[in-house]
C-alpha positions as CSV (number, residue, x, y, z in Angstrom):
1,X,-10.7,-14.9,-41.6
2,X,-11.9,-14.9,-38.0
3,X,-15.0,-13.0,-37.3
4,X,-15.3,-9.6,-36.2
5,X,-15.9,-8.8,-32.5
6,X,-19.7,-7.7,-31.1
7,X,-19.4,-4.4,-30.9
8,X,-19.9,-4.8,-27.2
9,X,-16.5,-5.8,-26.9
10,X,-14.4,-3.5,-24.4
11,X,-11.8,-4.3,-26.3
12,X,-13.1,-3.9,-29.7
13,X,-14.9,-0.3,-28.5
14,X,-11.8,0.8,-27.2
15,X,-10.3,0.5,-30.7
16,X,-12.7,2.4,-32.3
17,X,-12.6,5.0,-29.8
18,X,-8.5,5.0,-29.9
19,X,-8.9,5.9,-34.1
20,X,-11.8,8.7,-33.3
21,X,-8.7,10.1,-31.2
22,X,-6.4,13.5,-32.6
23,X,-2.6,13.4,-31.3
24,X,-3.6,16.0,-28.4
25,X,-5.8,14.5,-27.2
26,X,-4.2,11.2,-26.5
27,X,-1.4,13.0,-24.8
28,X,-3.8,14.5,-22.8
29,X,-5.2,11.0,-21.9
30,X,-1.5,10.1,-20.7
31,X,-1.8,12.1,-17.5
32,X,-4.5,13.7,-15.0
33,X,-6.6,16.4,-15.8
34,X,-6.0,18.9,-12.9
35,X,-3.5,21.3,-13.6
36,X,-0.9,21.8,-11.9
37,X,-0.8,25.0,-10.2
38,X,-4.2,25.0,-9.2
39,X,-4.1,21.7,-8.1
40,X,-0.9,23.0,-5.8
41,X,-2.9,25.5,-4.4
42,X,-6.0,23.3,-3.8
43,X,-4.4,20.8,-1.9
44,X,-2.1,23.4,0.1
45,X,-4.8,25.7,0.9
46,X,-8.0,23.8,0.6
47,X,-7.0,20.2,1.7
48,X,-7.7,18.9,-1.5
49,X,-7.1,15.0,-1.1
50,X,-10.0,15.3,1.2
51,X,-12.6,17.3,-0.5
52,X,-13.2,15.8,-3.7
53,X,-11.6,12.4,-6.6
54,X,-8.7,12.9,-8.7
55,X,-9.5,12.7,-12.3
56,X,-8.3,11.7,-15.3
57,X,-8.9,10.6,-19.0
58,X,-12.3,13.0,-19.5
59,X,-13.0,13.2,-23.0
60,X,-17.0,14.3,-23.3
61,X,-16.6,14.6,-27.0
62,X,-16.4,10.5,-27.1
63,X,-18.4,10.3,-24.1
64,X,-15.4,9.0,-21.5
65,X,-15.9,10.4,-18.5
66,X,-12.9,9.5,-17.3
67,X,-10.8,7.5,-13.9
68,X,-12.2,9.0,-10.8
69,X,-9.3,8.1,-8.4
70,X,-10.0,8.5,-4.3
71,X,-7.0,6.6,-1.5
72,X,-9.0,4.1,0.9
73,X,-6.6,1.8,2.5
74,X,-8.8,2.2,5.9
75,X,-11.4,3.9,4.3
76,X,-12.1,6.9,1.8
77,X,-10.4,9.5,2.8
78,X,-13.1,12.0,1.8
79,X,-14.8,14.3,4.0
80,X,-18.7,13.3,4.0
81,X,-19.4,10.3,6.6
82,X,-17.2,7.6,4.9
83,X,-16.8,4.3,7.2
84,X,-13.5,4.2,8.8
85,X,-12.1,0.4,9.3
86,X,-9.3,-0.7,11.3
87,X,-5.6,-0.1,9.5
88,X,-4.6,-2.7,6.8
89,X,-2.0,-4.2,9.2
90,X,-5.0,-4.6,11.8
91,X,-6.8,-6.6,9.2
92,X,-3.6,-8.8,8.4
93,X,-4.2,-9.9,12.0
94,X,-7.4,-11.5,11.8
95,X,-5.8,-13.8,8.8
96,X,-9.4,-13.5,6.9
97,X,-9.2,-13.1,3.1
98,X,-13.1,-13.1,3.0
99,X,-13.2,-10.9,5.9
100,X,-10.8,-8.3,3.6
101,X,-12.7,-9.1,0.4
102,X,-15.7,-7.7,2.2
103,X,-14.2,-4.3,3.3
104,X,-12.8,-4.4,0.2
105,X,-16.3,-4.1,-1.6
106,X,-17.9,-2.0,1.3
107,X,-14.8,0.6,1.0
108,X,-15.6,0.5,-3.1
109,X,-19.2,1.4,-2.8
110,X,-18.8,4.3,-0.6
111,X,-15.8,5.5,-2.8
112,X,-18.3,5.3,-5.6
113,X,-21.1,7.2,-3.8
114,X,-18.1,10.1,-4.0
115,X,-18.2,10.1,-7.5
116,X,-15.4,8.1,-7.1
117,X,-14.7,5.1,-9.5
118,X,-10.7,4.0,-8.8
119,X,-9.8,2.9,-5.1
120,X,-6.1,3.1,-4.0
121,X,-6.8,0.5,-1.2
122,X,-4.3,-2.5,-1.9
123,X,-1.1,-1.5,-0.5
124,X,0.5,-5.3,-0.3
125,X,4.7,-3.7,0.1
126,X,6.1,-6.4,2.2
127,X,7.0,-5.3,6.2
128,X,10.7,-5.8,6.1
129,X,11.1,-4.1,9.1
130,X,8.6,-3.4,11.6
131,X,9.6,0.2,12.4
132,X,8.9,1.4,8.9
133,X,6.5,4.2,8.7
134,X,4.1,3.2,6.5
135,X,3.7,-0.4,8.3
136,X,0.2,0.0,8.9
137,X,-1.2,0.5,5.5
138,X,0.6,-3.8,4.1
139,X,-0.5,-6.6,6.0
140,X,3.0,-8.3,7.3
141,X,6.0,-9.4,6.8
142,X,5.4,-12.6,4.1
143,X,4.1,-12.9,0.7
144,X,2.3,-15.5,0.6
145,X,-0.1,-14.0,3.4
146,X,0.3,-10.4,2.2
147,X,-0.7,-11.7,-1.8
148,X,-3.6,-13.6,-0.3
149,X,-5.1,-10.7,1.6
150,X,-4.2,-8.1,-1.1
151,X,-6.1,-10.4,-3.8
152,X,-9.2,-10.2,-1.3
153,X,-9.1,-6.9,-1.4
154,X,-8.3,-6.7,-5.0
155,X,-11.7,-8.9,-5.7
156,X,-13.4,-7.1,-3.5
157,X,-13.0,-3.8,-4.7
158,X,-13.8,-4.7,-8.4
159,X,-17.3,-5.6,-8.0
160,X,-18.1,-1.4,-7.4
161,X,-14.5,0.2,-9.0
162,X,-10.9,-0.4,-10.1
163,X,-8.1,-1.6,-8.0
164,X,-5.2,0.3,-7.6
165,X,-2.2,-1.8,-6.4
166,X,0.8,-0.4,-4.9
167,X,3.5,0.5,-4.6
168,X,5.5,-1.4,-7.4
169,X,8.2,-2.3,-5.6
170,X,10.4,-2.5,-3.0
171,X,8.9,0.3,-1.0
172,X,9.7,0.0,3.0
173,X,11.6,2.9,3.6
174,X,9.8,5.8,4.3
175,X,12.5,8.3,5.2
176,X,14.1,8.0,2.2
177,X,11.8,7.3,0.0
178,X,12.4,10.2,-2.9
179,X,16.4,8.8,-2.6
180,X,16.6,4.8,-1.5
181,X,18.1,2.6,-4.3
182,X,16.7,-0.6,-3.4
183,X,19.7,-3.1,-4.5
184,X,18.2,-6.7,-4.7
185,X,18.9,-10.2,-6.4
186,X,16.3,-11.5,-9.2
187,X,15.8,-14.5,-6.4
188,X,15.0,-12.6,-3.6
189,X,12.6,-9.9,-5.9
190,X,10.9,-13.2,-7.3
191,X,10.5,-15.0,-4.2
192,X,9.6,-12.0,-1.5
193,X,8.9,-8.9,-2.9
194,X,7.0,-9.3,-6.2
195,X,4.6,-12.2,-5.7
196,X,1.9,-10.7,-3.4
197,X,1.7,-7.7,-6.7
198,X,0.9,-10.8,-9.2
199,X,-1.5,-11.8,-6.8
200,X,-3.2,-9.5,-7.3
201,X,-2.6,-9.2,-10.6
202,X,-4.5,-12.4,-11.2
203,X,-6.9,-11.6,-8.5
204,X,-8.1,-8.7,-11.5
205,X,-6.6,-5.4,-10.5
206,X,-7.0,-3.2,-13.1
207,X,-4.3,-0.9,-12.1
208,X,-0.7,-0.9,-10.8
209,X,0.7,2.0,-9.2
210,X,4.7,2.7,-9.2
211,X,6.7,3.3,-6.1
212,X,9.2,6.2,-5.7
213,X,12.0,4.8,-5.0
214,X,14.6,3.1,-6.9
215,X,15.6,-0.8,-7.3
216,X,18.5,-1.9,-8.9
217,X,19.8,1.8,-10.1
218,X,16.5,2.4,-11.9
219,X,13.5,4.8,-10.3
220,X,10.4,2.4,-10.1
221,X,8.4,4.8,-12.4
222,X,10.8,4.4,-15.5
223,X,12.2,0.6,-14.7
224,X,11.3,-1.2,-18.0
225,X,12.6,-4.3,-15.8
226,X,9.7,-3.9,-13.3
227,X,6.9,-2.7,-15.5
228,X,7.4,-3.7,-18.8
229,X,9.3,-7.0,-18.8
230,X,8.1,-8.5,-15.4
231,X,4.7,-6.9,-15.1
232,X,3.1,-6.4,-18.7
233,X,5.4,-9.3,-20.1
234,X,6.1,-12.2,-18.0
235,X,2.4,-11.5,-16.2
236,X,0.5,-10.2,-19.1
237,X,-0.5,-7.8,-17.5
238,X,-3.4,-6.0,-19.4
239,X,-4.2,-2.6,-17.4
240,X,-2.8,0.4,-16.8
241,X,0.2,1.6,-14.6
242,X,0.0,5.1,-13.0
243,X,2.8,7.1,-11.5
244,X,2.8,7.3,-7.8
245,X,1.7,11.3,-7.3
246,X,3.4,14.2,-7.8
247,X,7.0,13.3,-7.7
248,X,6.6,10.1,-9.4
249,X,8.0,10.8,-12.7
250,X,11.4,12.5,-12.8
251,X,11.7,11.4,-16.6
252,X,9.2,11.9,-19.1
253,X,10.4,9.9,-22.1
254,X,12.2,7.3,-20.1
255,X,8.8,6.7,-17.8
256,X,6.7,6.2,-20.9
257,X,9.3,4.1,-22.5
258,X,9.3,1.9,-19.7
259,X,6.2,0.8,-19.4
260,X,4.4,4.0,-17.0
261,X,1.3,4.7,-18.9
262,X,-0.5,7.9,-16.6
263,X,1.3,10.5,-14.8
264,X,-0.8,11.3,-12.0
265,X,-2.5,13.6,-10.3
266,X,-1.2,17.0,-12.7
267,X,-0.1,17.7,-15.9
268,X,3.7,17.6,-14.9
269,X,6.3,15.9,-16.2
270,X,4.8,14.4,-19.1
271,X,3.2,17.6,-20.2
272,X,6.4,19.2,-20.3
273,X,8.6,17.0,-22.3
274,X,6.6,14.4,-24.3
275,X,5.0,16.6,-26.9
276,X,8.2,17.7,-28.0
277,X,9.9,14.2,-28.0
278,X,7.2,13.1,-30.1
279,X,7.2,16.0,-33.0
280,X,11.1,15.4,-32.9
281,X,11.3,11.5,-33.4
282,X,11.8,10.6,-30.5
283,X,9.0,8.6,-29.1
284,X,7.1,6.3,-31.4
285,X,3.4,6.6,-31.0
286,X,2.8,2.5,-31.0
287,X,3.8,3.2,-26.9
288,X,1.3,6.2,-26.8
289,X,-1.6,4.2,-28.0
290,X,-0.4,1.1,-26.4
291,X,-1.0,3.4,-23.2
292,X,-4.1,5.5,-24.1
293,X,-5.3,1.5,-25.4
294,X,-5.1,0.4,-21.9
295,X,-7.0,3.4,-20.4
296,X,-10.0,3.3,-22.5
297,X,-10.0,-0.8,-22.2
298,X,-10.5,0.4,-18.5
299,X,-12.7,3.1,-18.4
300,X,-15.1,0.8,-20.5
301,X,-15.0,-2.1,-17.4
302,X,-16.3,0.1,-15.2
303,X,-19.2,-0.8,-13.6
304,X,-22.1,1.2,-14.4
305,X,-24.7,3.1,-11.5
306,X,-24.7,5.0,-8.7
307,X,-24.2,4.8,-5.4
308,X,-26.1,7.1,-3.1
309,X,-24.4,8.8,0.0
310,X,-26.6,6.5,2.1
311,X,-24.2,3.5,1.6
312,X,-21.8,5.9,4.3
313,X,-22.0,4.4,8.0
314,X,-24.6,2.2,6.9
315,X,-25.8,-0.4,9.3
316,X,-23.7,-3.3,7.4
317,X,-20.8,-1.5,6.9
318,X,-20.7,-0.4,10.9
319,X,-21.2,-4.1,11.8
320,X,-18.2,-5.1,9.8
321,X,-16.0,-2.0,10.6
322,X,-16.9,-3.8,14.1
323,X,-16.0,-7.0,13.3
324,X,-13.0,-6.4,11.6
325,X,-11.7,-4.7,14.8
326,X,-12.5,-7.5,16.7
327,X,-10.9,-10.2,14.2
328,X,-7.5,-8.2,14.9
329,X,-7.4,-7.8,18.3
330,X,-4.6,-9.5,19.3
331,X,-3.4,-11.4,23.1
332,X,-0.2,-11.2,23.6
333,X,-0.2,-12.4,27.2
334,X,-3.1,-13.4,30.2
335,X,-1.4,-14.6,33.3
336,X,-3.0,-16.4,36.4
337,X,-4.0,-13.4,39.2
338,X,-2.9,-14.8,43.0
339,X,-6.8,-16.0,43.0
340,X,-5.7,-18.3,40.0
341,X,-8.4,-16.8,37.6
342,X,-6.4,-15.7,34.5
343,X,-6.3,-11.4,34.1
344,X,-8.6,-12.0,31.1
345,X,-11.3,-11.4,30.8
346,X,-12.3,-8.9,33.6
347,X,-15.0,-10.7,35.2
348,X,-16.9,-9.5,38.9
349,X,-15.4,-6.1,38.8
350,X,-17.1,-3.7,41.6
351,X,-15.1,-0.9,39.5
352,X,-12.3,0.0,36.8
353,X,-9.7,2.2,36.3
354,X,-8.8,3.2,32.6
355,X,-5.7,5.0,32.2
356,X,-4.0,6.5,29.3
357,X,-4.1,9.4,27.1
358,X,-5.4,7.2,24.2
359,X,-7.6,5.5,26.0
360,X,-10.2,8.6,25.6
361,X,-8.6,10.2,22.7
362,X,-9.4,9.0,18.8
363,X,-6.6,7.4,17.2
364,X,-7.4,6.0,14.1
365,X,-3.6,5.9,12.1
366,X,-1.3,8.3,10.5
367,X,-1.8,11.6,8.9
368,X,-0.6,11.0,5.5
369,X,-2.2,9.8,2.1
370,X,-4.9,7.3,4.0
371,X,-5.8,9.4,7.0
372,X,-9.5,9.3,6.8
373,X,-11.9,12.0,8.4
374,X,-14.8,10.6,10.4
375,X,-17.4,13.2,11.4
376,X,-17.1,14.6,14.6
377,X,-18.7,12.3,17.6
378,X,-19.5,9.0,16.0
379,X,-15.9,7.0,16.5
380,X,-15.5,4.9,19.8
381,X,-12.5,5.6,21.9
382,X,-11.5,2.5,24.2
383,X,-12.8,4.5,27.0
384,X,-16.4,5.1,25.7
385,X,-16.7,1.1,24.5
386,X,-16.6,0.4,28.0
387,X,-18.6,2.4,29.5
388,X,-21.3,1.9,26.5
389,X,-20.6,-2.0,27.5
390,X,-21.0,-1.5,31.1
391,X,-23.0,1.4,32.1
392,X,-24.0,-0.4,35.6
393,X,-20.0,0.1,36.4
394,X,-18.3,2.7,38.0
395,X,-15.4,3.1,35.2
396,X,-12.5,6.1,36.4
397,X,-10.3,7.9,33.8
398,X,-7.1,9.4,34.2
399,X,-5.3,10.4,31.0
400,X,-2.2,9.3,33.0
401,X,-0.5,12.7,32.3
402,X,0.6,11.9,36.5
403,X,2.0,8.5,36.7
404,X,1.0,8.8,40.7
405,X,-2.3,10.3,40.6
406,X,-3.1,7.3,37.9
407,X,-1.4,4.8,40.6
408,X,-3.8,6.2,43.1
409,X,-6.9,5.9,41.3
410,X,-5.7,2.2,39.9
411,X,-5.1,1.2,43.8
412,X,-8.9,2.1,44.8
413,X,-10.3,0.4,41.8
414,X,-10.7,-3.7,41.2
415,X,-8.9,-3.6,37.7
416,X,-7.2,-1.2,35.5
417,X,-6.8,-0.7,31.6
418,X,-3.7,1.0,30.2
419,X,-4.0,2.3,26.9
420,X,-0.8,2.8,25.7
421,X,0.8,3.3,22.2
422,X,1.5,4.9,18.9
423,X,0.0,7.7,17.1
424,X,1.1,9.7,14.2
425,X,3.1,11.9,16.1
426,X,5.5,8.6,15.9
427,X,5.2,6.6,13.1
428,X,3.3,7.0,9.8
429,X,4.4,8.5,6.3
430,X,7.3,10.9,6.1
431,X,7.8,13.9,3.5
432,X,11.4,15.1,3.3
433,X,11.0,17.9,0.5
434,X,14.9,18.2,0.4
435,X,14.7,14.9,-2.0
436,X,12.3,15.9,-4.7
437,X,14.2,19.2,-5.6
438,X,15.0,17.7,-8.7
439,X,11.3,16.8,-9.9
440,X,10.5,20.7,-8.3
441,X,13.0,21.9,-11.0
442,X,10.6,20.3,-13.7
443,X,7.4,22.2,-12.7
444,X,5.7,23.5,-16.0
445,X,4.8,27.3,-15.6
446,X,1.1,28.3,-15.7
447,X,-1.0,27.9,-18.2
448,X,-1.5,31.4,-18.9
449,X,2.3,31.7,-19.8
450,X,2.4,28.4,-21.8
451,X,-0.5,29.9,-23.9
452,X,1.1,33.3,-24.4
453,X,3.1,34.0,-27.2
454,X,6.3,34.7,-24.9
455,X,6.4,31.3,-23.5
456,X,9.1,30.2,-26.5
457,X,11.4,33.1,-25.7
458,X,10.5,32.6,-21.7
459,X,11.2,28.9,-21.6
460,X,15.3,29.1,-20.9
461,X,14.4,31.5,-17.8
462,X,11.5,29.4,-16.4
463,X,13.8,26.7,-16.0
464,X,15.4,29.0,-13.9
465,X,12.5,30.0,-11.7
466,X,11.9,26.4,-11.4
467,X,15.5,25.8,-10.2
468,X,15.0,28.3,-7.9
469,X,12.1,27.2,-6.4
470,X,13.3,23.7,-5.9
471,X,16.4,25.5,-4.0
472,X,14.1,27.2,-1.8
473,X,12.0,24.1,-0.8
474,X,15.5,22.2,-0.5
475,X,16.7,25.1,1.9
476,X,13.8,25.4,3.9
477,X,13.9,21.6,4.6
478,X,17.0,21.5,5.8
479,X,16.2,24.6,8.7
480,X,13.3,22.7,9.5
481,X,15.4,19.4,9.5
482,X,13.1,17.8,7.0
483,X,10.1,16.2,9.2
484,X,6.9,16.9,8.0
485,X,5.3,13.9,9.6
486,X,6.6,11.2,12.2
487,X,8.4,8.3,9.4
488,X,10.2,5.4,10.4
489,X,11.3,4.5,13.7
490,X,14.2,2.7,14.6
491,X,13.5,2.7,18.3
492,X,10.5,-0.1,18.7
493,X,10.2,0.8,22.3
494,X,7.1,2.9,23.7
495,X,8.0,6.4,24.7
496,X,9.8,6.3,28.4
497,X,7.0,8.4,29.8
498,X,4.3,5.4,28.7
499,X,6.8,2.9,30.1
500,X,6.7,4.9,33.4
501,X,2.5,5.0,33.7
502,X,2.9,1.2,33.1
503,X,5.2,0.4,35.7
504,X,3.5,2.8,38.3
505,X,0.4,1.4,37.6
506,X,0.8,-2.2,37.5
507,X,2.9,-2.0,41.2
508,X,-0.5,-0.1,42.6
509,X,-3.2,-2.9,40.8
510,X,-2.0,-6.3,40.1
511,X,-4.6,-7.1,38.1
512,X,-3.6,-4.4,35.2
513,X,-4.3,-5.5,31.6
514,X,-2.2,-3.2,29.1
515,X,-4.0,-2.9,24.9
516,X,-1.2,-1.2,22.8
517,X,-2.7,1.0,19.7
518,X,0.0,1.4,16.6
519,X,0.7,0.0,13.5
520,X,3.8,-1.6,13.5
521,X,5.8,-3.9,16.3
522,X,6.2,-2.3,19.8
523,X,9.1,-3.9,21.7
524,X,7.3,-4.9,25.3
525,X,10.6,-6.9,26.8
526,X,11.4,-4.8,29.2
527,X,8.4,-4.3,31.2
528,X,5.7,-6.7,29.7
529,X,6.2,-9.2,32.7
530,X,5.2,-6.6,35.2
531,X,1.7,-7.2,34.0
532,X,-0.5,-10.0,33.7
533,X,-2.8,-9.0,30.5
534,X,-1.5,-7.3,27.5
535,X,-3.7,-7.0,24.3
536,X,-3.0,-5.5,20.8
537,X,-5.5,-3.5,19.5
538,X,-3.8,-1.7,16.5
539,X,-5.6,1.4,15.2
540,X,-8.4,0.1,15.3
541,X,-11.2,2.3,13.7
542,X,-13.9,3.7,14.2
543,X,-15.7,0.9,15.8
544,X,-12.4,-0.2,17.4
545,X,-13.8,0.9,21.5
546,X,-17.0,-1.3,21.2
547,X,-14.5,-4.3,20.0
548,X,-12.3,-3.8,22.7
549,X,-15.0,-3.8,25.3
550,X,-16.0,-6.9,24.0
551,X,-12.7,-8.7,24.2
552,X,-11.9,-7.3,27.6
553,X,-15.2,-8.0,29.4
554,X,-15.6,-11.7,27.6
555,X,-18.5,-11.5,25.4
556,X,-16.0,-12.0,22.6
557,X,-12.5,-14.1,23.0
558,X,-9.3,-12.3,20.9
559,X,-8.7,-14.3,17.3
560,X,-6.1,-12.6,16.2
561,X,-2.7,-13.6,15.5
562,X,0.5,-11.3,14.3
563,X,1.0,-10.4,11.0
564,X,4.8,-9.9,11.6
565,X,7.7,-11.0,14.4
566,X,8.0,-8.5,17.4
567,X,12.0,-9.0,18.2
568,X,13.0,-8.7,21.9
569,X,16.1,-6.6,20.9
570,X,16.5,-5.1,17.7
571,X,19.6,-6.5,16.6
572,X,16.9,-9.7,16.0
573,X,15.8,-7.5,12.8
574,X,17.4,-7.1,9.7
575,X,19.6,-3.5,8.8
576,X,17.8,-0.3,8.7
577,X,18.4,3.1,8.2
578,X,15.7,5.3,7.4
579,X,18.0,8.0,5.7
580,X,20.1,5.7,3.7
581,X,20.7,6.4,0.2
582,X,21.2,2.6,-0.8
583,X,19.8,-0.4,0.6
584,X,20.2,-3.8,0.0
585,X,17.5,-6.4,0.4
586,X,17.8,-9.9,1.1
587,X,16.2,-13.4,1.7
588,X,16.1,-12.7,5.6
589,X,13.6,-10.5,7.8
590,X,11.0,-11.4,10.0
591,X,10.8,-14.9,10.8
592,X,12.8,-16.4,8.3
593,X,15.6,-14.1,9.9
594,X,14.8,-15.6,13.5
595,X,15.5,-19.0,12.1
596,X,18.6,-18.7,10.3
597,X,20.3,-16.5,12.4
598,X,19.4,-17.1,15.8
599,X,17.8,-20.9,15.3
600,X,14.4,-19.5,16.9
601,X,11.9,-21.5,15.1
């Protein structure tokens, strides 16, 4: 008989806890603990994913004070002073798995000094095509360097919380993302798109979270091929897998069945139809402690103490907000000037010219589920690094609104900086409401009706309110066309107005050095040899100006090398169609494409 287990043993406590548990209150433990019409509410009208952690699996009674979960990919995304680092795909450019393992444990102990114990930073979908929205958030277009920098983060983030990986899988399609069947080949999911998530994986995440779309027929959050037989069988995967929020979970039963074991952030769908399913017969509670099991194994691993607020903008985490900037900053070209001297850097300069609306405006990333919120006045625009860097020089600004005014103040000056780029006005994540009408016609009713004694003779004509509203929201989306935020661009040129301040102002200065801000690939072929310095700079954070100064004035020389391929014309990429119901997903994108295709090596 083997010997009994210390009673220090997660494991073993878990167990005990698990039998201390009634039947309501491990249903309970299968989904978060905000309700879900005040949780509607608080996040329309009081900009909720900002304020304050998302929580789940409280239970004072056995002294479980539950999963705490914040998003981070560039930062928390809390109000309150949080550190703001250059975009994941920024990072992917410096190529530095200890440089991401470190902002991976800085971003953790200022999520913890929220209150905050489980970090949705590791976002490792592969780039199959650089126009998608959410590009900024992965790190590239291949697995192997995706996986590596997605297990840094991964380790880094467990010293202080728990690692939330996502989105499991097959997510690059922002448009569509509530719609997209993802049709692709056991090869191609086992070679490209599922071996950076068992990276990870090994690396010790302690959660996966479930994409929304679909692959192979099957929605992500109830595909027993994905979750149960890959994940949880062929990786042994011991942790817990949560529903991507809100509309995650179109099928209560067929979710749980699968392998999802938290519905996340509201008492939605599961609330609504397991309860029933399991008085009837028709869910076995081995799956319901299997999954409660794997939440109190977790909540037990979390590292104990606090973190006080003072771990925000500390010194450290400045310097490497900083240094991560300047690890991503990437050259893309620095030609000879007539005197022979090459554009970069900008050496014995009487004066400068920087141009460009985003040269002196803050542009950190997208607005959607990982836009952070620095306080006001302590993140460096391009514009301010330089003149912080070089106080002695007469630096001129034009926000370039007047392609000839900026051509006149570019001609009197003895360089000029264009900052050109993206923002999330044009690319970043997309909400199209008109797809999740059928998870809207699941919404439980409050929970003053479902505790009244007419909610059994009301329940036949609340589905009907529900329908309604989810005909509403579908009809109100359609008027309004649908775009709640910029989504995926199929276009990878700069807006023609940008393309005109560049061309005016490189034929008035000929020693004009472009730095494109964005998060995916910007097509430059058609004016990039009109200048003789072009640098990327990404989004990159809020120490992203003093990094820039750095690299333009030489005191630092560009590392950083591309994540993904930037195609000349974009018939070089592969298919893409942001509002396409189907898609199917091959061996070749990126560079692999380049080479079989077109024999570019």
């Amino acid at each position: 008989m083997s010997p009994p287990l210390p009673a220090a043993d997660p494991g073993a406590r878990a167990q005990e806890l698990l039998a201390k548990l009634s039947t309501s209150e491990k249903l309970n433990l299968l989904d978060g603990d905000t309700p879900f019409w005040s949780g509607m509410v608080d996040i329309a009208l009081r900009d909720a994913s900002h304020r304050h952690p998302w929580p789940a699996g409280q239970l004072p009674r056995l002294g479980l004070g539950g999963l705490h979960f914040v998003d981070g990919p560039r930062g928390v995304v809390l109000e309150g002073g949080a550190t703001t680092f250059p975009v994941p795909m920024a990072r992917g450019a410096s190529w530095n798995p200890e440089l991401e393992e470190r902002v991976g444990a800085a971003i953790a102990r200022e999520a913890r000094s929220f209150g905050a114990n489980w970090l949705a930073a590791v976002c490792v979908n592969l780039l199959r095509h650089p126009g998608w929205g959410r590009a900024q958030e992965t790190y590239g277009e291949d697995p192997l360097h995706v996986g590596a920098l997605g297990a840094a983060m991964t380790r880094g983030i467990e010293r202080h919380a728990i690692a939330c990986v996502k989105h499991f899988a097959c997510y690059s399609i922002d448009s569509s993302r509530f719609l997209v069947d993802v049709q692709a080949s056991p090869r191609v999911l086992q070679e490209l798109y599922l071996p950076q998530f068992r990276a990870c994986i090994e690396a010790g995440a302690g959660t996966v979270m479930s994409a929304y779309n679909r692959v192979n027929g099957q929605w992500c959050g109830e595909n027993g091929e994905l979750l149960s037989r890959i994940l949880k069988g062929r990786w042994g995967f011991q942790g817990l897998v949560v529903s991507d929020f809100i509309f995650g979970v179109r099928n209560g039963i067929a979710a749980l069945q699968a392998g999802l074991d938290l519905e996340m952030p509201f008492g939605m769908i599961f609330l609504g139809s397991l309860p029933d399913a399991l008085a009837e017969g028709r869910l076995a509670m081995e799956r319901i402690d299997d999954a409660v099991l794997r939440q109190l194994r977790l909540q037990l691993r979390i590292p104990s103490g606090e973190v006080q607020p003072s771990v925000r903008r500390c010194p450290e985490h400045l310097a490497l907000a900083r240094e991560a900037a300047r690890q991503a900053i990437v050259l893309l070209r620095n030609e000879p000037l007539i005197e022979g001297q090459p554009a970069l850097p900008l050496l014995n300069l009487g004066s400068l010219a920087v141009i460009g609306e985003l040269a002196d405006r803050l542009n950190l990333g997208d607005r959607g589920s990982s836009d952070t919120r620095p306080q006001a006045g302590v993140a460096v625009t391009p514009l301010q690094g330089l003149r912080q860097a070089r106080p002695d020089l007469p630096i001129n600004y034009s926000d370039g609104s007047n392609p000839e005014a900026a051509a006149g103040l570019a001609a009197t000056c003895d360089g000029a900086v264009v900052v050109v780029g993206l923002d999330w006005r044009l690319e970043g994540e997309h909400i199209h409401p008109g797809d999740i009408a059928p998870i809207l016609e699941q919404i439980p009713p409050p929970n003053w009706l479902l505790r009244s004694r007419l909610w059994p003779a009301t329940r036949p004509q609340w589905r009907r309110v529900a329908k309604l509203i989810a005909w509403l929201t579908s009809h109100a989306s359609a008027r309004q066309g649908g775009d709640f935020a910029a989504g995926d661009r199929t276009d990878l040129g700069l807006p023609p107005a940008q393309v005109a301040l560049i061309r005016s102002v490189a034929a008035a200065n000929p020693r004009t050095v472009v730095v494109l801000m964005g998060g995916g690939a910007i097509r430059c072929s058609d004016w990039d040899r009109l200048v003789p310095g072009l640098l990327l700079l990404w989004y990159p954070g809020e120490q992203g100006g003093h990094a820039l100064a750095e690299v333009l004035l030489g005191s630092v020389s560009p590392s950083g090398r591309l994540p993904f391929t930037i195609p000349i014309r974009e018939n070089q990429l592969p298919p893409f169609e942001p509002r396409a119901p189907q898609a199917r997903y091959d061996l070749w994108h990126g560079y692999r494409r380049l080479q079989r295709h077109l024999g570019v090596c």
